[in-house]
N, C-alpha and C positions, 0 to 999 in steps of 0.2 A: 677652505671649508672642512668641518672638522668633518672626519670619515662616520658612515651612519653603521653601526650594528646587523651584521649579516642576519643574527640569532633574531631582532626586533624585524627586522623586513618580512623572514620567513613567518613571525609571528601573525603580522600585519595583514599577509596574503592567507593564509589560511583563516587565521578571524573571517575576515572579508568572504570567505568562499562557504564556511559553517554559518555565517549570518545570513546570507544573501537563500542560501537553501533551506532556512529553515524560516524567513521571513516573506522572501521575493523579491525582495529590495536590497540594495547596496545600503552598510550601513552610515551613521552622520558620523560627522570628524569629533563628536560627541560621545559616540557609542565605541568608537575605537580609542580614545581615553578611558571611559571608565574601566572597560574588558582589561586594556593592557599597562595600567595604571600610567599614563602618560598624560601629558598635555595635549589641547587638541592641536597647537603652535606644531608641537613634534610631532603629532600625527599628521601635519599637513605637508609640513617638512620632509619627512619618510615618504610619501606617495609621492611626491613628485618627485623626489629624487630614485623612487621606485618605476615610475613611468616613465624616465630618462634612463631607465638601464631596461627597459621591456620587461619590468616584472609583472606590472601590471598597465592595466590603460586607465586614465584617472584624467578627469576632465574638470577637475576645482569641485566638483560635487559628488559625481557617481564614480564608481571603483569596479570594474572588470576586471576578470581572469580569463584563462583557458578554460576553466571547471563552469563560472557563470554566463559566459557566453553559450555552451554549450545547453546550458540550465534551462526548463519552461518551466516556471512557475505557476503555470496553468494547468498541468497536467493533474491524473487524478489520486488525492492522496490517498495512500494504502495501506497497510499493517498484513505485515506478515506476521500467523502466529506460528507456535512451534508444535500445535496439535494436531491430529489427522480428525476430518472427518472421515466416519466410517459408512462407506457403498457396503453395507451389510448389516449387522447387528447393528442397533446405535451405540453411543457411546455416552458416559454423565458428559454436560455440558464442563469442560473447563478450559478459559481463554489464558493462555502465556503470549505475550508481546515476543517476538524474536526480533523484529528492526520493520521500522516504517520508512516504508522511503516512496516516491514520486513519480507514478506511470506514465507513459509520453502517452498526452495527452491525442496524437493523432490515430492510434491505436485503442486506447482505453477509454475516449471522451478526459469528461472533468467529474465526474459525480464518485461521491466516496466508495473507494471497495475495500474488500481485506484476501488474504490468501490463506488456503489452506493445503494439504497434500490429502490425497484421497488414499483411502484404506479399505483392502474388501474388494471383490470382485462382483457386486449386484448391481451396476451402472457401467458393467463392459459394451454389451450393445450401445448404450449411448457414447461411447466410445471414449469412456475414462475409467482408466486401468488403476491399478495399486501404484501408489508413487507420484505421480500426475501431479502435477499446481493448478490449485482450483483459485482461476482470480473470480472475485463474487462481488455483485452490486449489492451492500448495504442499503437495505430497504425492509420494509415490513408488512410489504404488498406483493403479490403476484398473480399472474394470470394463470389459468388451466391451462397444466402442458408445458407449462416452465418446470426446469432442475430448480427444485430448491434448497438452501441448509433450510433443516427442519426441526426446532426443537418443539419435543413431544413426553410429555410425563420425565421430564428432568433429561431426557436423554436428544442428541445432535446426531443427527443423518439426513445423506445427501438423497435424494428420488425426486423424482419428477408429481407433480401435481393434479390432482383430478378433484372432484366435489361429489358427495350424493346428497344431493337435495335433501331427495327424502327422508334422508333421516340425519339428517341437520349435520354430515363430517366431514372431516376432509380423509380424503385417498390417497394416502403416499406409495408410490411404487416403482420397482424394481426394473432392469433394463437386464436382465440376463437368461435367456430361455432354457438354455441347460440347468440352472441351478433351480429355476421355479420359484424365486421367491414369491413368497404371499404378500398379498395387498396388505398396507397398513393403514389401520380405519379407528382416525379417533377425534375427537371434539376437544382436546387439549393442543392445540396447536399453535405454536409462536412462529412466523416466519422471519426468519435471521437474514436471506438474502436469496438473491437470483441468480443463477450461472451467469458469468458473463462470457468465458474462453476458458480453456485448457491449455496448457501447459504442458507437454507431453514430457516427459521423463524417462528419456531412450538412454 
């Protein structure tokens, strides 16, 4: 039997582990031809001579690792970006992507969030500090009394949520009694998301 390509197997298992994580699924002996310019004869050849040496587990259809076994594809998808919101002044709204990756879903649920690091010291009492990882449920609703990201007149900040009726705004405010900030009172209000946990940054 002619000997198979170390360089091709390691190709094979990492294809397999970058598809499966970014799909949910193991991919077809189809999908690992086209990626690795092979046939699918050789791709099928490769896996089982791959799952005769314990590289992989491979059952004639689906392809396991270490990395996908470990995988929930259920968990809830997330984007961390590379800005702070700011527990203080706000800041102009601008999103950078720094890497999305996959929260265990027994901790986080399934519903989309994103991360941020908090900036500022006006949401100390609620007990998020400068530094901190804000994971936040992506949503466009909240209840009174929820932390929420807040964009307001072109600018993003974190503060907890209130209403006045009366005069038709919304109340964003401050969690820090030494510093006194002032309530923030206005009728341009976009809600970006809801705290979900903290992340402390010790």
């Amino acid at each position: 039997m002619r000997k198979k390509n170390p360089d091709l197997m390691e190709k094979i298992r990492k294809f397999a582990e970058e598809f499966y994580v970014e799909h949910g699924r193991s991919p077809y002996k189809s999908e690992f031809a086209e990626a690795l310019g092979i046939s699918k004869g050789t791709a099928t050849k490769y896996l089982v001579e791959m799952n005769a040496l314990g590289m992989v587990d491979y059952d004639g259809h689906t392809v396991q690792t270490e990395v996908t076994l470990k995988y929930n594809p259920k968990g809830a998808d997330s984007t961390i970006l590379d800005n702070a919101v700011a527990c203080g002044p706000g800041d102009p709204e601008e999103e950078h992507v720094l890497e999305r990756v996959r929260l265990p879903e027994a901790i986080f649920g399934t519903s989309p969030k994103f991360i941020l690091q908090a900036k500022g010291d006006s949401m100390v009492d609620a007990g998020i500090e400068e530094g901190d990882w804000l994971v936040i449920d992506q949503q466009s609703t909240a209840k009174e009394g929820d932390i929420i990201v807040a964009l307001y007149e072109g600018v993003s900040n974190l503060k907890y949520l209130f209403y006045d009726t009366e005069n038709g705004c919304a109340i964003l405010r401050s969690a820090n009694k030494k510093r006194n900030y002032k309530d923030i009172l206005t009728k341009d209000l976009k809600i970006q998301g809801v705290l979900h946990s903290v992340i402390k940054n010790y």
